[in-house]
C-alpha positions as CSV (number, residue, x, y, z in Angstrom):
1,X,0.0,0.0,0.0
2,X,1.1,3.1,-1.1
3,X,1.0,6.6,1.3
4,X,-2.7,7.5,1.6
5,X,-4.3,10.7,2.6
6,X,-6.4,10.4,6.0
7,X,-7.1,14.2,6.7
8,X,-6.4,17.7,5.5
9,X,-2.0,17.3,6.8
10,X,-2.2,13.8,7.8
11,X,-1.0,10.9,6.0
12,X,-0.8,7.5,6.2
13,X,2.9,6.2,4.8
14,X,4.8,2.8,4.4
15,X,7.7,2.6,6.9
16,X,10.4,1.0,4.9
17,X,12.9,-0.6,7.1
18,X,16.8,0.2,6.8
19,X,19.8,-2.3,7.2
20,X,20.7,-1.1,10.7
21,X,19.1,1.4,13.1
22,X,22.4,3.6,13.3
23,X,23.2,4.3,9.6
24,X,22.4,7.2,7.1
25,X,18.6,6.8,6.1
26,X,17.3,5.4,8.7
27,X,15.7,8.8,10.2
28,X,11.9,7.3,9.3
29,X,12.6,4.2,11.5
30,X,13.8,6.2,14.4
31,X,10.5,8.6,14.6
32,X,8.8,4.8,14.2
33,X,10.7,3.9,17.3
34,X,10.3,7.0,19.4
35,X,6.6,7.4,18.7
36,X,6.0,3.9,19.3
37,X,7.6,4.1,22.5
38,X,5.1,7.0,23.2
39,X,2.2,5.6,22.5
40,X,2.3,2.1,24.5
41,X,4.0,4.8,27.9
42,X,0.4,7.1,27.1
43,X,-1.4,3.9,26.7
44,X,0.3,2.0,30.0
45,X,2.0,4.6,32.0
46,X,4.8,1.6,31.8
47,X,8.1,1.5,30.0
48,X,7.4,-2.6,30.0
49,X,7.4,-2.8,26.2
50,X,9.9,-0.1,25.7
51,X,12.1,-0.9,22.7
52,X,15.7,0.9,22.0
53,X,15.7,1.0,18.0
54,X,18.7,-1.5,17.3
55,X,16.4,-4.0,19.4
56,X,13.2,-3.3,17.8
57,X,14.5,-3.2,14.3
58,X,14.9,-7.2,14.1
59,X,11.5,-8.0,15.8
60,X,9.8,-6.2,12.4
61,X,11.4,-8.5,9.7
62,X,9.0,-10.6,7.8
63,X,9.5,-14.3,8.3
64,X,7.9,-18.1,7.1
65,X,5.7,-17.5,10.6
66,X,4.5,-13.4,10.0
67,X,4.1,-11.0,7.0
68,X,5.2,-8.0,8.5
69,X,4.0,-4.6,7.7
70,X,4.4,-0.8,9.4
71,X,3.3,2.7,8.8
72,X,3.6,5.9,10.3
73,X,1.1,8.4,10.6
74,X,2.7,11.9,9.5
75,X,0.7,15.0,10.2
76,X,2.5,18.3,8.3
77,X,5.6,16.6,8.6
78,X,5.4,15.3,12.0
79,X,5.8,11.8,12.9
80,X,2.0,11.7,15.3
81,X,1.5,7.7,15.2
82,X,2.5,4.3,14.4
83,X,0.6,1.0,12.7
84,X,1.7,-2.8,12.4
85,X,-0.2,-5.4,10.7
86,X,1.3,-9.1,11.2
87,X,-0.8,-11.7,8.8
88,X,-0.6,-15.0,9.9
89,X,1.1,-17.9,7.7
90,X,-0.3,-20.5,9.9
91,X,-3.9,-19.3,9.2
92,X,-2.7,-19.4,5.7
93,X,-3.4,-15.7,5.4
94,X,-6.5,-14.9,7.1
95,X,-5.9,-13.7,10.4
96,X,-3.8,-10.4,11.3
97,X,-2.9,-8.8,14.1
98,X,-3.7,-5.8,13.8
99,X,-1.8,-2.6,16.0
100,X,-2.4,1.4,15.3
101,X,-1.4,3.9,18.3
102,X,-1.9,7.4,17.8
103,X,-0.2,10.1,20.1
104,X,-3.0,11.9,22.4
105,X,-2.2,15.3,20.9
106,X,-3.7,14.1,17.8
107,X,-7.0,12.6,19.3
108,X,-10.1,13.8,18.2
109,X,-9.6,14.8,14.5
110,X,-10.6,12.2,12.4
111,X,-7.0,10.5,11.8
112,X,-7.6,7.3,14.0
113,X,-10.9,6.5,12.5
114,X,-9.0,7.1,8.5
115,X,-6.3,5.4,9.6
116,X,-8.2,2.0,10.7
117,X,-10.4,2.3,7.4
118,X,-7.2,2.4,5.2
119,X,-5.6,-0.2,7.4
120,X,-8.6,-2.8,6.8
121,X,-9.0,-1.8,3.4
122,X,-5.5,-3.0,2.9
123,X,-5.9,-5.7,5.2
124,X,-9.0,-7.2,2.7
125,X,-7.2,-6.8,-0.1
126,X,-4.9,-9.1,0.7
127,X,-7.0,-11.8,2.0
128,X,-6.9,-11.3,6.0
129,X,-10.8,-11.9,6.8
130,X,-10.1,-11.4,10.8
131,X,-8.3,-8.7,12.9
132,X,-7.4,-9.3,16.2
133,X,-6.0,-6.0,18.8
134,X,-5.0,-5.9,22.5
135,X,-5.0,-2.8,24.4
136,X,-5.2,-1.8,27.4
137,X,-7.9,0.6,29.2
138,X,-7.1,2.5,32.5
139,X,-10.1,2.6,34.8
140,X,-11.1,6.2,34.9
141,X,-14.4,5.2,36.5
142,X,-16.4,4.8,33.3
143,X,-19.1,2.3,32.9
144,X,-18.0,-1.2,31.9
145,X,-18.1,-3.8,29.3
146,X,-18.1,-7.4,30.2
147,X,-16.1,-9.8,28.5
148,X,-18.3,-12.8,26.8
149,X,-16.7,-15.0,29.0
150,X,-17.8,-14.2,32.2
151,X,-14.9,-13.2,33.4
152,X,-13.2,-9.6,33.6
153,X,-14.3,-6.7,32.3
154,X,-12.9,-3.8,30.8
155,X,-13.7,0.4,31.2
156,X,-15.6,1.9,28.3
157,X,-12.7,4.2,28.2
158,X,-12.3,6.6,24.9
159,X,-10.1,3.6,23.1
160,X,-12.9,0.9,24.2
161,X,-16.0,3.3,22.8
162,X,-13.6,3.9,19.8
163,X,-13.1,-0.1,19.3
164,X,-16.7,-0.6,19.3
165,X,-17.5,2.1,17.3
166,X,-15.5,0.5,14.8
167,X,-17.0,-2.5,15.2
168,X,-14.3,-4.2,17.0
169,X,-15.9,-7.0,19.4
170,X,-14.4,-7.7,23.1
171,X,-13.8,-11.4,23.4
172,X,-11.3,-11.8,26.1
173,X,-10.0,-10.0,29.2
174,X,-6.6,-10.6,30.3
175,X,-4.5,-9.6,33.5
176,X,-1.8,-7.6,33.7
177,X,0.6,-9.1,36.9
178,X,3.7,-7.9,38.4
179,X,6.2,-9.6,40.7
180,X,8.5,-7.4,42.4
181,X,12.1,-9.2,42.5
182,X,13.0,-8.4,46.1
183,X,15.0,-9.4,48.7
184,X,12.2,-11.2,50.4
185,X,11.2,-13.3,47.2
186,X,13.4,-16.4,47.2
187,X,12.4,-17.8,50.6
188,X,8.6,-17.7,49.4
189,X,9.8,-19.0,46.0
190,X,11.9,-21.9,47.6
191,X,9.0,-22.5,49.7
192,X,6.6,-23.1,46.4
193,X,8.7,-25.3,44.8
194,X,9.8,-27.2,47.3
195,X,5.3,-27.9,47.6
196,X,5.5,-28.5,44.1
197,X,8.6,-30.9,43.9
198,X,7.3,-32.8,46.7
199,X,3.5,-33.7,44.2
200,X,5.9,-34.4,41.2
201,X,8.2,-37.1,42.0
202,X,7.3,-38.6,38.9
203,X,8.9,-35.5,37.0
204,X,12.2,-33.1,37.1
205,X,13.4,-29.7,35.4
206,X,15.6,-29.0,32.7
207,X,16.5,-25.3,31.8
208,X,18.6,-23.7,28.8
209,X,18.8,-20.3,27.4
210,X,18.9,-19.5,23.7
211,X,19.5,-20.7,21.4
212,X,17.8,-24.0,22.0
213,X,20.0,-27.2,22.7
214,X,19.9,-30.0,20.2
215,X,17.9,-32.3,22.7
216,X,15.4,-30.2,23.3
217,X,14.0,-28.8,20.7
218,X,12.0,-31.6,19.8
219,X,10.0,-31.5,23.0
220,X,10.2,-27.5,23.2
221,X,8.5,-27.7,19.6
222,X,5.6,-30.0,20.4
223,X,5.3,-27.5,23.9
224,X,4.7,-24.7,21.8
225,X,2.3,-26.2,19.2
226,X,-0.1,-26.9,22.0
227,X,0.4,-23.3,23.0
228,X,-1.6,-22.3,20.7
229,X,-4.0,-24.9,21.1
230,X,-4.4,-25.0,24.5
231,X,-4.5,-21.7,26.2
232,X,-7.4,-19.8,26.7
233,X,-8.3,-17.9,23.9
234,X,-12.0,-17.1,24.3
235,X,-13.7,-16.7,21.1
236,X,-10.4,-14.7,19.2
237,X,-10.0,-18.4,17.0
238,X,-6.0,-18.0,17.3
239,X,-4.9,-20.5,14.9
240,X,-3.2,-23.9,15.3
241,X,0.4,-23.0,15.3
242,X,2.8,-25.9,14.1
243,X,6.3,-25.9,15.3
244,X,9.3,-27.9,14.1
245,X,12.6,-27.4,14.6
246,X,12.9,-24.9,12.0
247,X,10.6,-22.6,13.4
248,X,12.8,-23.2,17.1
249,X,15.5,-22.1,15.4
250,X,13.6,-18.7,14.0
251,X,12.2,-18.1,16.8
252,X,15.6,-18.3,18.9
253,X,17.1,-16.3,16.7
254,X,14.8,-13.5,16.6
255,X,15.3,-12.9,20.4
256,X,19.0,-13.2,19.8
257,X,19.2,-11.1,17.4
258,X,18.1,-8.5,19.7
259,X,20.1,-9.3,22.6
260,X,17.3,-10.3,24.8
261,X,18.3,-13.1,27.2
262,X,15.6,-16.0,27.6
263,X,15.2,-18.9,30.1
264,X,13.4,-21.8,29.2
265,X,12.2,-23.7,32.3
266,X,10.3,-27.3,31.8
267,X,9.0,-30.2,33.7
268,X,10.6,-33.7,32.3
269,X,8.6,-36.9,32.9
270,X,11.1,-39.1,34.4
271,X,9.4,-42.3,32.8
272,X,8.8,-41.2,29.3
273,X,11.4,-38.1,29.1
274,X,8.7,-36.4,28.0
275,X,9.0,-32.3,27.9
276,X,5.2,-31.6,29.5
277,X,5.3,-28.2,31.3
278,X,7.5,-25.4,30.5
279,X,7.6,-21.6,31.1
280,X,9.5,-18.5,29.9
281,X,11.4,-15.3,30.9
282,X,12.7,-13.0,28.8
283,X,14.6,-9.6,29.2
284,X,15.8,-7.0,26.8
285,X,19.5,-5.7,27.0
286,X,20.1,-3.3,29.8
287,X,20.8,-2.9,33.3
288,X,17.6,-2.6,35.3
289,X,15.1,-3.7,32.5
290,X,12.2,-5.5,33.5
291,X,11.5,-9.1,32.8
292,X,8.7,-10.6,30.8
293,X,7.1,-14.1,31.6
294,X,6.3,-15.6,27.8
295,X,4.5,-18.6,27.6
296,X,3.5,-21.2,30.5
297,X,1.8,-24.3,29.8
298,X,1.1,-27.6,31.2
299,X,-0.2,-30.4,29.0
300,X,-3.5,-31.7,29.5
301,X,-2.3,-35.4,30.3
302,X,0.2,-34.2,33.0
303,X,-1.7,-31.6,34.9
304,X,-2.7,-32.1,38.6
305,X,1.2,-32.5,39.7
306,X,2.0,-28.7,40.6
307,X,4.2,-28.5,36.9
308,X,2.6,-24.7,36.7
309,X,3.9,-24.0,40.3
310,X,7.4,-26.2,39.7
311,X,8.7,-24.9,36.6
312,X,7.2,-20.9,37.5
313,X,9.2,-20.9,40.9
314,X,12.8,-23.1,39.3
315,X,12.6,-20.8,36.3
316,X,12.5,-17.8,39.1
317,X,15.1,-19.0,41.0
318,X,17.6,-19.6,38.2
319,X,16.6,-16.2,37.0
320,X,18.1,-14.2,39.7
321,X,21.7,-15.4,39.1
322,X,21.1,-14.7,35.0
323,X,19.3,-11.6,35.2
324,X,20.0,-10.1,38.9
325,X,19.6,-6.2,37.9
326,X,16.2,-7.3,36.4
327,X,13.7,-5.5,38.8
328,X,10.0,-7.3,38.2
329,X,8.5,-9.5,35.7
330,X,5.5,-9.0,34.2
331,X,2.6,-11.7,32.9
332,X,-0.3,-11.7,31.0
333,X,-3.1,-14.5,31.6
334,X,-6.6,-14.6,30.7
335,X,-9.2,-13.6,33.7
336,X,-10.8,-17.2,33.2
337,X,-7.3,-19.0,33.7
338,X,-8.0,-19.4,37.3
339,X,-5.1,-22.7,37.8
340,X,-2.1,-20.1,36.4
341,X,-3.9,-16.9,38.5
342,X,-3.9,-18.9,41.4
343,X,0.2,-19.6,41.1
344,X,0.9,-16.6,40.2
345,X,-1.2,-15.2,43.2
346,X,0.5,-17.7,45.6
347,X,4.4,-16.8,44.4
348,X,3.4,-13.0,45.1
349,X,2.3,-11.4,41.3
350,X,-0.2,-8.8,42.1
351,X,-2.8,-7.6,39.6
352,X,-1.7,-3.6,37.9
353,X,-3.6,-3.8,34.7
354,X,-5.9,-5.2,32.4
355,X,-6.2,-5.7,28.8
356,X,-9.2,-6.2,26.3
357,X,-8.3,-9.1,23.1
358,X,-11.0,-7.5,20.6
359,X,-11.8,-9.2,17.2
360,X,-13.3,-7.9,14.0
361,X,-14.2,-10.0,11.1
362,X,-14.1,-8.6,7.6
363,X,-16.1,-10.8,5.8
């Protein structure tokens, strides 16, 4: 898609990516960077998905997993707002996620509403029938919408009303949970997993950090197919992801590529050898950045052992001698996940946000 008017000064325009984030001509990237660091701080009040431009650069790279697209939003001249849209090869094409973030100083004029009607324009024309968004509403005591599920709900804040008005749908509310990395943390951690350990002698853990050895990614790639199948996803019909050792391999090397440091903690069935729980934390480079827990799963056939709790609270624990500076870590779960609320509740994550998953279908 070429640029695209959206109001009288504003325009919509294709972000073409340079080699490296600090040579000549890459000027459009950086106002991408900035602005999109802007938006997700006046959006969370949070630096949690913060990206320094050499780090970001590789996360917006096409692959055999995503089409990757970006825009900015210029307004006379003026970088104002940013816009992804990742297509999805393992729903051969038809679902996208969709992102657009729009600095507050240029609410109310139109160029939000444009810029979503150019965006799934595009989107159509290339055969996506479904968008799917996350975002996240601060309570400012406005009335609330209920998730479908029965579970969570979010504030009709202005970006909620706008959703709807757009006909987005809310299908999903997830939790936003922090866990302070203090002094006080590793006797309550200890504490958990030794409960856990002692309702899983049938089981032990194996950790690595990326890239992914040999002898696991056979088992980490069968782990993160069920991912996608088996978490939570309301009515958002994520597709069935399928992993091989070529998509490990991508996917290490993505985070790599960024500098990001990840530990991969998992529950082994001693009988079977069997890879059936695992969980991740991630960190960007830095001193004092905060940690992000990825993924956590427990297969279906293993659960009712305490994997969630076991691999959570070793994968903590091995954490503080990687990543010591790291000050928190930060999850996401769906409201309805009560099993993974309940561990995180019981290691000491406290709720500090809450996210809508919203869904619009094109057809």
């Amino acid at each position: 898609m070429n640029s695209v008017p959206l109001t009288d000064g504003a325009v919509l325009r294709p972000l073409v990516l340079p080699a490296r984030a600090d040579v000549g001509g890459a000027a459009d990237f950086l106002d991408y960077a900035r602005v999109r660091n802007e938006v997700f701080f006046e959006a969370t009040g949070r630096t949690d998905d913060s990206f320094e431009p050499e780090a970001l650069l590789p996360l917006l790279h096409s692959d055999r997993d995503q089409t990757r697209q970006q825009w900015t939003i210029v307004e006379h001249g003026t970088v104002i707002g940013v816009a992804t849209l990742n297509i999805l090869a393992d729903s051969a094409g038809r679902s996208a996620f969709l992102t657009l973030g729009l600095l507050s100083v240029a609410w109310g004029r139109g160029i939000g509403t444009a810029a979503y009607s150019q965006l799934e324009k595009h989107a159509a024309s290339v055969g996506v029938r479904r968008l799917m968004l996350w975002a996240e509403h601060t309570d400012g005591g406005e009335p609330r919408l209920d998730a479908p599920t029965g579970f969570g709900s979010v504030p009709l804040t202005r970006g909620a009303r706008f959703l709807v008005r757009n006909g987005y749908t809310l299908e999903q509310v997830e939790r936003v949970s922090e866990l302070v990395l203090d002094d006080a943390l590793p006797e309550i951690v200890e504490a958990r997993q030794r409960e856990a350990a002692a309702h899983a002698s049938d089981y032990d853990v194996v950790s690595w950090t990326l890239p992914t050895p040999a002898e696991h990614v056979a088992g980490y790639a069968h782990l993160k197919s069920r991912m996608s199948t088996d978490a939570p996803d309301a009515d958002m019909d994520m597709p069935e992801e399928f992993w091989d050792a070529d998509r490990i391999a991508r996917h290490d090397e993505r985070y790599l590529a960024r500098g990001s440091t990840v530990l991969v903690t998992a529950a082994r069935h001693l009988a079977t050898g069997e890879l059936c729980a695992y969980t991740e934390l991630s960190a960007e480079p830095g001193i004092g950045t905060v940690t992000h827990q990825e993924d956590t799963l427990v297969l279906a056939d293993h659960r009712g052992h305490r994997l969630g709790m076991l691999v959570k609270t070793a994968g903590l624990r091995a954490w503080h001698g990687i990543r010591p500076d790291s000050p928190r870590v930060v999850t996401y779960n769906a409201e309805e996940n009560r099993p993974m609320l309940s561990i995180n509740e019981a290691i000491g994550f406290t709720p500090i946000a809450y996210e809508g998953a919203w869904k619009k279908d094109l057809t």
